[in-house]
SERO-4910 file (N, C-alpha, C, O; in steps of 0.05 Angstrom, whole numbers):
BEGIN
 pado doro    nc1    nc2    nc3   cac1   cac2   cac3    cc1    cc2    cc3    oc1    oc2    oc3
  Unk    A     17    -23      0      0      0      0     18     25      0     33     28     19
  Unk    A     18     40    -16     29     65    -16     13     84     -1    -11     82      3
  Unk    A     28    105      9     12    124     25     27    159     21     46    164      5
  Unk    A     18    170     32     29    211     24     39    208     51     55    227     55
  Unk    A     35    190     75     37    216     99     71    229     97     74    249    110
  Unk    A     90    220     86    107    244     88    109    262     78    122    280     88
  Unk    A     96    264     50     89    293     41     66    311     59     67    335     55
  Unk    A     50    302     75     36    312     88     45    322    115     37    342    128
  Unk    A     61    307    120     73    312    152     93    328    146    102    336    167
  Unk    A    110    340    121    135    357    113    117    391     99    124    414    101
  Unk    A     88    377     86     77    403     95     72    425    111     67    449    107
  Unk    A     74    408    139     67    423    163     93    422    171     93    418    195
  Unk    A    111    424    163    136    418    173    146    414    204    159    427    221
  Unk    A    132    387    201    134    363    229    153    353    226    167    357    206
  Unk    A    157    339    243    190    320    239    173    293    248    150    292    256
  Unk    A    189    272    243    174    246    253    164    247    274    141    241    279
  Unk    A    185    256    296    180    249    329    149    279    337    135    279    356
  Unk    A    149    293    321    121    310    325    102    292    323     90    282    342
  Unk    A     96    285    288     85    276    287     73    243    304     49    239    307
  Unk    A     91    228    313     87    205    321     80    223    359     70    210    377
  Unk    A     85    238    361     73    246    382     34    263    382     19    270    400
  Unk    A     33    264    367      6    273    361    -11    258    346    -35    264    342
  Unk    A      2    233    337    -16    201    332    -15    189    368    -35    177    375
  Unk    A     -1    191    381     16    179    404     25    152    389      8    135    392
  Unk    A     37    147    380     59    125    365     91    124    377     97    141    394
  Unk    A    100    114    373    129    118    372    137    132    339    121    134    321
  Unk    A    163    140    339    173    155    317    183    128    296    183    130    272
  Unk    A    189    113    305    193     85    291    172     74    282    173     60    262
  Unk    A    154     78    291    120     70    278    118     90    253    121     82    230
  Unk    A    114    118    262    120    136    233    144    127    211    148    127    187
  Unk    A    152    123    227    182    118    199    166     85    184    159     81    161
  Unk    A    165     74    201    161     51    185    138     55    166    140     46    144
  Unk    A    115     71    175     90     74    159    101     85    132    102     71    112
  Unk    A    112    111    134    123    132    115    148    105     99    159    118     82
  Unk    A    154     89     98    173     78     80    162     49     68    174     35     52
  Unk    A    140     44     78    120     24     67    126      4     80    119    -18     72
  Unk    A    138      7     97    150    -30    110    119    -40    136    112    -63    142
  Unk    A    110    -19    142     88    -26    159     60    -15    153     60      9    154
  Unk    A     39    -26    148      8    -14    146    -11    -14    175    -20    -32    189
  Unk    A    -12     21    173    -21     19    203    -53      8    210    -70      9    192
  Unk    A    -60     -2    233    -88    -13    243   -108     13    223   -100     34    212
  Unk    A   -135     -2    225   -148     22    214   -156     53    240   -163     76    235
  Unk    A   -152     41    265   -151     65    277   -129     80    273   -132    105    272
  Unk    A   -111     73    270    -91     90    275    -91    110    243    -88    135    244
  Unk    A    -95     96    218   -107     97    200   -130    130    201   -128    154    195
  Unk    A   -144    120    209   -170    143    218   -160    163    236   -167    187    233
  Unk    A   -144    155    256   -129    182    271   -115    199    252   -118    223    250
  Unk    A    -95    182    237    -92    203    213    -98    223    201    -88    245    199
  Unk    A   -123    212    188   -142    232    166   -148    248    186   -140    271    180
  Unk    A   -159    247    208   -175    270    235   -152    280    227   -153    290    205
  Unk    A   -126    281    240    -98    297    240    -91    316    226    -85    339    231
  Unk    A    -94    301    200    -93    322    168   -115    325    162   -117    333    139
  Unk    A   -138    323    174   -163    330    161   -174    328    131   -182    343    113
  Unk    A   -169    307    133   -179    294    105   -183    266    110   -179    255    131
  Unk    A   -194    253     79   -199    215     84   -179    205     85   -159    219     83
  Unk    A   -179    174     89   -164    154     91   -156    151     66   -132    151     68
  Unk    A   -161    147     41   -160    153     19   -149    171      0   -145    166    -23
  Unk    A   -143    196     13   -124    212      8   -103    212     20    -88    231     17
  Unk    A    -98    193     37    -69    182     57    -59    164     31    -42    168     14
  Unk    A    -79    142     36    -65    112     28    -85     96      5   -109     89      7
  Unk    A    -68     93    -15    -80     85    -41    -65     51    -41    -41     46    -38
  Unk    A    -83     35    -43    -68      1    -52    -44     12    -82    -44     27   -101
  Unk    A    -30     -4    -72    -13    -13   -100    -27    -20   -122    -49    -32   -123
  Unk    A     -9     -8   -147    -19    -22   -170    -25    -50   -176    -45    -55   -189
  Unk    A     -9    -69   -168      2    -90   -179    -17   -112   -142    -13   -135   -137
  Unk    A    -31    -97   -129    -41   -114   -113    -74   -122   -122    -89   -108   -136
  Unk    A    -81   -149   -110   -110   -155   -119   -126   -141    -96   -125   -138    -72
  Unk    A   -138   -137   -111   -164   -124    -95   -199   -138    -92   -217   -144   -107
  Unk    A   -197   -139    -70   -233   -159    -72   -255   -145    -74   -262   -124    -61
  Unk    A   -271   -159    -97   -298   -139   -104   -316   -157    -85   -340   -152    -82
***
């Protein structure tokens, strides 16, 4: 799953450890989200969008090349 939040979180010009403090995460949770190695719960997910005020959907788009269930 690809996702924006580091173009989003360098908008507001946050640094990881901000941001992972205003999810309450660790900064290693951000890092990992932001480099694709981890997909966060859907709460944490939804804390997001509240955060940046926008959808989940404008965070995190599936990959091209993944299947998707209709």
């Amino acid at each position: 799953m690809r996702n924006r939040l580091r173009v989003l979180r360098a908008e507001r010009k946050w640094s990881q450890a901000e941001l992972a403090e205003r999810l309450g995460v660790s900064r290693q949770t951000v890092n990992a989200v932001e480099t694709e190695k981890y997909e966060p719960s859907i709460t944490l997910a939804f804390k997001m969008a509240r955060l940046f005020e926008t959808i989940i959907e404008d965070i995190f788009q599936p990959d091209d090349n993944s299947n998707s269930e209709t």
